[in-house]
C-alpha positions in Angstrom: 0.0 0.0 0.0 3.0 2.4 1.0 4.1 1.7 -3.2 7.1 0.0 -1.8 8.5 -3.2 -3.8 7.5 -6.3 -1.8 8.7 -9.2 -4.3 9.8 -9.6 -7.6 9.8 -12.6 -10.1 9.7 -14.3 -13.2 6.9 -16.2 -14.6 6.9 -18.0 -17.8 4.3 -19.9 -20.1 0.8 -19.3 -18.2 -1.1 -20.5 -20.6 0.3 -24.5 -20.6 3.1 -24.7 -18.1 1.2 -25.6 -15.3 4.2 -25.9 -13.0 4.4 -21.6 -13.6 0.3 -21.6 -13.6 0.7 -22.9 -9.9 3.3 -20.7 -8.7 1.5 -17.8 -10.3 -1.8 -19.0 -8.2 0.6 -19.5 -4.8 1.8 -16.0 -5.1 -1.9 -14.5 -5.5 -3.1 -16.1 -2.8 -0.5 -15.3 -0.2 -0.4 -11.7 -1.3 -3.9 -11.4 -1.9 -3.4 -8.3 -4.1 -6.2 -5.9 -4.8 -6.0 -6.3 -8.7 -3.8 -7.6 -11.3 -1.9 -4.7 -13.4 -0.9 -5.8 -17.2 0.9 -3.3 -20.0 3.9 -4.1 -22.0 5.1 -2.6 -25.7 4.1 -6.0 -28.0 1.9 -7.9 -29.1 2.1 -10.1 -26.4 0.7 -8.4 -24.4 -2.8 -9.2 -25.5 -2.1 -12.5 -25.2 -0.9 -12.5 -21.7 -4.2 -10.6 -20.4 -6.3 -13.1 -22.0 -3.9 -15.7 -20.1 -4.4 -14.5 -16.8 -7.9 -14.1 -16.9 -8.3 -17.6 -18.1 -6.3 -18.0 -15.2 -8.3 -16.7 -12.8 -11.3 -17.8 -14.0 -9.9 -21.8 -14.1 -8.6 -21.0 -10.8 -11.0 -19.1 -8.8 -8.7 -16.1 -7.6 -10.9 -13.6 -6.1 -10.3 -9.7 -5.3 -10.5 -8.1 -2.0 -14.0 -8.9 0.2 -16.3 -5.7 0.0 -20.0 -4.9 1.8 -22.7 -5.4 -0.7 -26.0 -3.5 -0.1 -28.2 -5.6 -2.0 -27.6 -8.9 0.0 -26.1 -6.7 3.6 -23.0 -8.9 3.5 -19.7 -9.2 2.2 -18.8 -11.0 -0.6 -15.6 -11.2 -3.3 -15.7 -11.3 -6.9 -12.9 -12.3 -9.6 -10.0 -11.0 -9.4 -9.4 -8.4 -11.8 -6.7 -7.9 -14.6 -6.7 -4.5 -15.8 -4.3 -3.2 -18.5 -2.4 0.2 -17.2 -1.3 3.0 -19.0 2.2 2.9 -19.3 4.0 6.7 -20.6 5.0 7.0 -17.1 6.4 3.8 -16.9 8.4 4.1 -20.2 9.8 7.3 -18.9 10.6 6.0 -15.2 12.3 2.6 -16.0 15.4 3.8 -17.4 15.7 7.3 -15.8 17.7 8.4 -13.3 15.5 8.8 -10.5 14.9 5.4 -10.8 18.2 4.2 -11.0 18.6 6.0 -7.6 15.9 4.5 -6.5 16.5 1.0 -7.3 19.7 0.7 -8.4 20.4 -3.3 -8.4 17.0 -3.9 -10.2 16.8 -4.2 -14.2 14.7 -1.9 -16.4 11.8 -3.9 -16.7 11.4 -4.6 -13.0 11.7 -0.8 -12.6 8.7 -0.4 -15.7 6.8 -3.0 -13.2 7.4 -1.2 -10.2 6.4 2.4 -12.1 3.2 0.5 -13.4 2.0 -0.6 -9.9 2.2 2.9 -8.3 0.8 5.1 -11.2 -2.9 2.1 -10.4 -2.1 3.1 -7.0 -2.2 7.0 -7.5 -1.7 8.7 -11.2 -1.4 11.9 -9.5 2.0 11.0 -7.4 3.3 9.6 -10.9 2.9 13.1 -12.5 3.8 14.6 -10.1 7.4 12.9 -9.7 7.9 13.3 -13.4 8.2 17.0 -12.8 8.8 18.8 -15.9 9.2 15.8 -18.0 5.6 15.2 -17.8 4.8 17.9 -20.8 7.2 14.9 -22.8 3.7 13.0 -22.6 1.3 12.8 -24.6 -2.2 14.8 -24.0 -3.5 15.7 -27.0 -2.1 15.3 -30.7 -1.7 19.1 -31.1 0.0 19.7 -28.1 3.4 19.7 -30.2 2.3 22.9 -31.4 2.4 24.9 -28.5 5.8 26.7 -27.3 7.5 24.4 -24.7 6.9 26.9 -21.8 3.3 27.3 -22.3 2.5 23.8 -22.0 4.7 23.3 -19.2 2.7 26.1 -17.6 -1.1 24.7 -18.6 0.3 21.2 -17.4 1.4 22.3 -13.8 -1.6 24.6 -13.6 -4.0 21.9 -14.2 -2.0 19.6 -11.6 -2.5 21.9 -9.3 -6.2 22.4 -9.7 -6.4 18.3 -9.3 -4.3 18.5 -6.3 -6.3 20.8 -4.3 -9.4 19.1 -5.5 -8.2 16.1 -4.1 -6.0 17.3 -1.0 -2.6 16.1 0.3 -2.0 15.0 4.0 0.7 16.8 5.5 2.1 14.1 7.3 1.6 11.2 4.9 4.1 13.9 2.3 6.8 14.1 5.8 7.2 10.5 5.8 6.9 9.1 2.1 8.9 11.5 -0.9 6.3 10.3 -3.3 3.7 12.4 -1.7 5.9 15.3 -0.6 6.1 15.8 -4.4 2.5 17.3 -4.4 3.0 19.4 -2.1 4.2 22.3 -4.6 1.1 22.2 -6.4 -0.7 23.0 -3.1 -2.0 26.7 -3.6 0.0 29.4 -2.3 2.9 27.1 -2.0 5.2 26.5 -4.8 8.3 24.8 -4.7 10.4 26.8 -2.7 7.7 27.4 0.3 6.9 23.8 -0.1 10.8 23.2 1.0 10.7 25.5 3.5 7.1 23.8 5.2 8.9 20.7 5.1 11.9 21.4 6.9 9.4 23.9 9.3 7.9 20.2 10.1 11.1 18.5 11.1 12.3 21.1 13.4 8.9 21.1 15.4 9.1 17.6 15.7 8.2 15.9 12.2 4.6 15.5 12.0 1.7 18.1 12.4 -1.2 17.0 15.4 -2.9 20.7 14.7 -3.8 23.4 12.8 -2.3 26.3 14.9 1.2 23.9 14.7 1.0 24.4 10.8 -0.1 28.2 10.6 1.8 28.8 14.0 0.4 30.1 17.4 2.1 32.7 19.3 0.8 31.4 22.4 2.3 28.3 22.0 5.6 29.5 21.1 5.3 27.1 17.5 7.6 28.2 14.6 4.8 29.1 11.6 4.9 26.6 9.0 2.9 28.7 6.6 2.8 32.3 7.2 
């Protein structure tokens, strides 16, 4: 949940080597993941979706219990294998963020690991990215406009998305991933965004309330945000 890699491996022929069909079904249900994440740049790829939900289906693997109104009870259904955009993977594998990152790992276990946190939250991926996200692709005229102005229409709409969604405070202290939003929060920027961070980690690290992150003279706190 944290997007932090928990195993890595190889499978081979899912579709008839039922020695790698059994492995496959051992791993899914001791990890009993949420959903099953599939992209790739061949053909192949088809295939191997159509494998795995053969799989599943042959083999029963089920998603996460939820609370269904209709019958007042919980219940599962089959796991799901869902096929994920992958620009942000392409870009991540083989940069050097991720070779900082994960250094001993190859490329496409860095792809897999860049596919499995944009499911978990698109938003952080962008926002990582930086100013190589305006080297994706939005729209097919978006070659015509000067560098800097999309740049600026790209960070402006992450920023509306950002505040519409929110960012906690002390979820971005303790994971990097997150703390890259916090220069889309309004009023902040990148350089007051620094500045609340280490704010934060002189007073302690984390933020309990309000008046600790706008600052309270009664208190004696260090404003966080003027």
């Amino acid at each position: 949940e944290d997007g932090r890699v928990l195993e890595q491996g190889k499978f081979g022929n899912l579709a008839r080597d039922e020695s790698q069909r059994d492995a496959f079904v051992e791993l899914v249900q001791r990890r009993r993941p949420d959903v099953i994440g599939v992209s790739g740049w061949c053909a192949e790829t088809h295939k191997l979706v159509r494998d795995l939900e053969t799989l599943v289906s042959e083999k029963g693997l089920t998603g996460p219990e939820f609370d269904d109104p209709e019958t007042n009870d919980y219940r599962t259904e089959p796991l799901e294998v869902i096929v994920v955009d992958d620009e942000v993977a392409r870009l991540y594998k083989d940069s050097p963020r991720a070779l900082a990152e994960h250094p001993s790992l190859n490329p496409v276990t860095r792809y897999c690991i860049a596919l499995a946190r944009y499911m978990q939250n698109p938003m952080k991926e962008y926002a990582a990215l930086g100013k190589d996200v305006s080297s994706l692709s939005f729209h097919p005229c978006q070659h015509m406009l000067p560098q800097e102005k999309l740049t600026k229409y790209l960070e402006s709409a992450m920023v509306d998305t950002v505040n519409m969604v929110g960012v906690n405070i002390n979820d971005a202290m303790n994971d990097t991933y997150t703390a890259n939003l916090l220069p889309y929060v309004a009023g902040l920027g990148p350089r007051k965004a620094t500045s609340v961070i280490k704010a934060i980690n002189t007073n302690g690290g984390s933020v309990t309330t309000r008046d600790e992150l706008v600052g309270d003279p009664d208190t004696g706190k260090v404003p966080v945000v003027g």
